[in-house]
N, C-alpha and C positions, 0 to 999 in steps of 0.2 A: 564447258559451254555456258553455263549458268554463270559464270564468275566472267566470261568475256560479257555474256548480254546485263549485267548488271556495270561493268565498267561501261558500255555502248550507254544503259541507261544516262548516266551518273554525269556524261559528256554531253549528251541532250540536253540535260539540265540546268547546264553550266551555261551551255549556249545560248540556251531558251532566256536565263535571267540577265544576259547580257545583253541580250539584244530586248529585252522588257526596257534597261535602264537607259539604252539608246533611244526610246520609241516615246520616253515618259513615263508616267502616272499611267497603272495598270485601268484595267477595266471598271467601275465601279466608286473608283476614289472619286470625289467631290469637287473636281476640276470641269474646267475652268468656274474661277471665283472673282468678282469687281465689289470692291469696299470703298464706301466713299463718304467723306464727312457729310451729313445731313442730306435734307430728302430731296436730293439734284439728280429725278427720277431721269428725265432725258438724260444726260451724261452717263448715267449709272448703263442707259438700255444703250447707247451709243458703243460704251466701250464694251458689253456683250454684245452685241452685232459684231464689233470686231475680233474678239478673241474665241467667239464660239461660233458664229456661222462662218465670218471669213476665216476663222483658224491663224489670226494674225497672230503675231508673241505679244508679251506682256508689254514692252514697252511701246509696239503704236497702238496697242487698243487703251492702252493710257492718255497717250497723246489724242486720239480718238475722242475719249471721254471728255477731256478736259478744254478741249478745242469745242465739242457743242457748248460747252457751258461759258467760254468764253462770247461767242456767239449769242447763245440765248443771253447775256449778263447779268449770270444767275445773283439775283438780293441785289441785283447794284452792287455788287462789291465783287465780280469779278467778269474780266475782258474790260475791255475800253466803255464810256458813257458814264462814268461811278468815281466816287473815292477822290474828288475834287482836292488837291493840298492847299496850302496856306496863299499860294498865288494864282491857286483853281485850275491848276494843271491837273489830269489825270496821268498816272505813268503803272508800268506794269515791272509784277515780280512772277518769277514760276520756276520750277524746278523739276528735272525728271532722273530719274537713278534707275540703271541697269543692276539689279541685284543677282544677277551672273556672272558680271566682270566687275561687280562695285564701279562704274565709272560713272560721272555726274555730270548735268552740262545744266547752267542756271544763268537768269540774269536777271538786273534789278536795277529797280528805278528806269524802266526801258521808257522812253520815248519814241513818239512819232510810227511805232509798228504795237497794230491792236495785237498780231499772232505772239504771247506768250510764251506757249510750252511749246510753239514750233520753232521759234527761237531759242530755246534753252536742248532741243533736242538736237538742232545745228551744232548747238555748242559743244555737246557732246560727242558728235559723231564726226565734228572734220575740226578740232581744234585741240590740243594736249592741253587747253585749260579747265577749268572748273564753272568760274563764274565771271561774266562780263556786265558792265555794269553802266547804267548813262546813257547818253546821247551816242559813246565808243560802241553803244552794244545793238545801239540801232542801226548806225552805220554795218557792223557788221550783218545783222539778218538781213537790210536792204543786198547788202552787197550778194548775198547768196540765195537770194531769190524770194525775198518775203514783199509782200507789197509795202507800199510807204517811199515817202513819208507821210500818217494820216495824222492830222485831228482828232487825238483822244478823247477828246472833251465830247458833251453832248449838249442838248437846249435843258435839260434835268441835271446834268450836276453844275454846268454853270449856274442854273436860277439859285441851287442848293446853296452855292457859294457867295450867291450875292446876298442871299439872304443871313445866309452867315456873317458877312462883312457888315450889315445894317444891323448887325446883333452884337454889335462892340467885337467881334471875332472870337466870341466865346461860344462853347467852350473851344478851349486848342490844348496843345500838348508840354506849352511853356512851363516853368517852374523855377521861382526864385531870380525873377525878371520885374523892372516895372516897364511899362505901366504893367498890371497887374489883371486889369478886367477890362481891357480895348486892346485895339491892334499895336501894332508897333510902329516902330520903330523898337526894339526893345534893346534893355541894359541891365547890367547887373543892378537888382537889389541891395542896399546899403545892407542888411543882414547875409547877402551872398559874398560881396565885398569884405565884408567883415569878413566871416566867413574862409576867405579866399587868402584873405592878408595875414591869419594865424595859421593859417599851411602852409603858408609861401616862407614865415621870419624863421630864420636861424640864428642861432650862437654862434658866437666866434669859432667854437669848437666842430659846427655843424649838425648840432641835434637840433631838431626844433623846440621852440618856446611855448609854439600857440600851445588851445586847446584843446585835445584829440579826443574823440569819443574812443568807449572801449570796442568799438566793430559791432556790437551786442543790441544797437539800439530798433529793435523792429521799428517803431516810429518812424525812422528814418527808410525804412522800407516802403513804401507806400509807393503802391502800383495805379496807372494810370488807365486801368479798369473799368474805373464808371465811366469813361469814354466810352467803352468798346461794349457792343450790341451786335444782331445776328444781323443787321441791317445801317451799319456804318462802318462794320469792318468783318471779315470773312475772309476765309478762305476755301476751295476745292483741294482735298488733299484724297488722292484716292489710291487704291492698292490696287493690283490685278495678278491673278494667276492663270497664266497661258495650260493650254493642254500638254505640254510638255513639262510643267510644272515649275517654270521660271518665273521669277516675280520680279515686278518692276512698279515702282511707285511716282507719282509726280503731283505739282500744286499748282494753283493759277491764283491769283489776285490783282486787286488794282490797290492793296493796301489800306492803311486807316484815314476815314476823313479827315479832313483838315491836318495832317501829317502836316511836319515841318519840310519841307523841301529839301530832297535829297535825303530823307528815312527810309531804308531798309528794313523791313521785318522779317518775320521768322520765312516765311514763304520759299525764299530762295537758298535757304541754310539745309544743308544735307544733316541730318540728324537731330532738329529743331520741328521742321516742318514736316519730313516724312523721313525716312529711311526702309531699305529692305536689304535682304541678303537670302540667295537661294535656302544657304542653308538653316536659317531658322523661320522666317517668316518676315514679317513686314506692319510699320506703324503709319500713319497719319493723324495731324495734329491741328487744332483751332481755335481761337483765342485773343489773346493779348499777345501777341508774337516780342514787344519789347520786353515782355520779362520770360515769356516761354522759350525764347530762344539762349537765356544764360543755364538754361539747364541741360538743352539738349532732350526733350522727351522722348520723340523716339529713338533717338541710339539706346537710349535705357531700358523702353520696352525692350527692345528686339535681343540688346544685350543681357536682360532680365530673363526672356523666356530661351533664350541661348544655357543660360544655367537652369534651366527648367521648369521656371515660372509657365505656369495657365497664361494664355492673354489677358481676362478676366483680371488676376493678380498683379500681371507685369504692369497691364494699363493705371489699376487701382493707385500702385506704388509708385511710378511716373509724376502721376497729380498729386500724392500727397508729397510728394519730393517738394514740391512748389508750396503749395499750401504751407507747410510750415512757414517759409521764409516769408511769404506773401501770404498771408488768409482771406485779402480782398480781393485777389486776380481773379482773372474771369477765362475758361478756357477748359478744352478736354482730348482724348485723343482716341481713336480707335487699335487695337491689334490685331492683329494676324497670323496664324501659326502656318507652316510652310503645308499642313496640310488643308487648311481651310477653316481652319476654328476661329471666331472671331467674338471682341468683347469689344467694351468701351468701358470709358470712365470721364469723369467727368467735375468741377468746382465752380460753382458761383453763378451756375443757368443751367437748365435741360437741355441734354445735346442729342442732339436725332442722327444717326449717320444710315446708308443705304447700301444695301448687298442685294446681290444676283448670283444664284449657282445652278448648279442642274437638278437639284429637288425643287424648285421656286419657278412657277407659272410668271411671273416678271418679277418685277422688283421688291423688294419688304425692306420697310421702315422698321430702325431699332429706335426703341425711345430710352437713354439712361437720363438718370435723376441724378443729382448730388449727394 
């Protein structure tokens, strides 16, 4: 009798912990959690309204979050009215990643439709692509239901851009162009041409002649950093953990001022600008996206604290990845561990990013230093 009522126990148990891991995150754990670069308080209480009163999943209380701050146009630098380029067009990037099925849906350089991340969520959900991109990518949200065509532009980033243009169109993102310190027309530089003409000559045999550095030359690194400011370029990169304990991350921008027409930055890049995956946790990232996206920071966090890195470390090691190669970049990025532990890290400015959980009366501001 005792040896049946402990096998009856032992079945109960079995049962009880399978049906816990169908139901989610036990009683007590620190779920649901919203992490989001800097202190984009509305967004942040947005997407907990939806993942903890409406009980929505991680990826519409993301979309959620990211879509008020599109609206509100949080710093000018993201949704439509901001981020004017070199012919004073506004245009939008954003990204959202399902860290349950790893599936991504992004687009970039969008025209003509202010809705961002509800267009990259399209992309996700009714296309086998990844990322759409252009005027091709407006056409597609118009086509499925997004309003537009609108008028990105606003009465503030146009004045921004005129003022820009009576400013010889400095600064911008040119380099090794003349003219040099006014708008263009631009052309190669006699020392780019040079330049250009001892990489191009060959030997008969097909080795080159020119002059080739040895790869080693930091100088020749030089990041386009002192551009980038918390209020000319931005991004929303937020995380979210649903009560079932699935993560999902996403980004919104309108890009860098005065960008060159048709730049892409980190924004819309799955492992640059955010990444997540159930089973370790989830990053978000913000910055200089032209050089933070040759490294990929968060696939490294996430891939970092996957071998066991603290957030706190994984984030640490991300920015110093960069910093080496670049010590002038300017950017940072938050982590997240799948159970809710969260750090940042940060190079070259003070990075504020914003969490909500269920110990937290509303929102709290992290402040990291360099």
């Amino acid at each position: 009798m005792a040896l049946r009522n402990l096998s009856l126990l032992l079945l109960l148990l079995l049962l009880f912990e399978s049906f816990s891991r169908e139901m989610g995150p036990a009683e007590g754990q620190s779920f649901p959690v919203v992490v989001s670069t800097w202190p984009f308080v509305e967004a942040v209480r947005a997407a907990w309204r939806s993942v903890n009163d409406r009980g929505s999943p991680a990826v519409d209380a993301v979309v959620d979050g990211c879509t008020t701050c599109e609206e509100l146009r949080c710093d000018g630098t993201v949704g439509p009215g901001g981020s004017p380029d070199e012919n004073g067009e506004t245009t939008l990037d954003a990204l959202v990643m399902n860290g349950a099925t790893m599936e991504v849906g992004a687009v970039a350089a969008m025209r003509y439709v202010k809705d961002g991340i509800k267009a990259a969520k399209l992309v996700m959900e009714y296309t086998q692509h990844t990322l759409l991109v252009g005027e091709k990518a407006s056409v597609f949200a118009i086509s499925m239901g997004l309003p537009g065509p609108t008028n990105l532009s606003s009465p503030e980033s146009i004045e921004k851009w005129i003022k820009w243009k009576e400013n010889s169109c400095q600064p911008n993102f040119r380099k090794n162009v003349i003219p040099a310190y006014d708008c263009g027309p631009y052309h190669f530089s006699n020392s780019a041409s040079t330049a250009l003409e001892n990489t191009c000559r060959l030997s008969k045999n097909g080795i080159g002649e020119g002059n080739w550095s040895d790869g080693n030359n930091l100088s020749s690194l030089e990041s386009n950093s002192k551009l980038i400011n918390l209020h000319n370029h931005d991004t929303i990169s937020m995380a979210v953990i649903d009560k079932m304990g699935h993560i999902a991350v996403g980004t919104s921008t309108n890009g860098a001022t005065f960008k060159i027409p048709g730049r892409v930055g980190d924004g819309p890049i799955a492992g640059s600008s955010a990444y997540a995956d159930d089973e370790v946790g989830a990053c978000g990232a913000t910055g200089d996206g032209d050089i933070m996206m040759r490294f990929l920071p968060c696939y490294q966090v996430v891939e970092s604290m996957r071998r066991g890195m603290e957030p706190k470390d994984a984030a640490a090691d991300a920015i110093a990845r960069i910093a080496r190669k670049y010590p002038h970049f300017v950017g940072a990025v938050f982590a997240l561990n799948k159970i809710g532990t969260h750090a940042g890290a940060c190079h070259g400015w003070t990075f504020q990013y914003s969490v909500r959980n269920p110990s937290m009366d509303d929102v709290e501001i992290f402040t990291v230093v360099p």
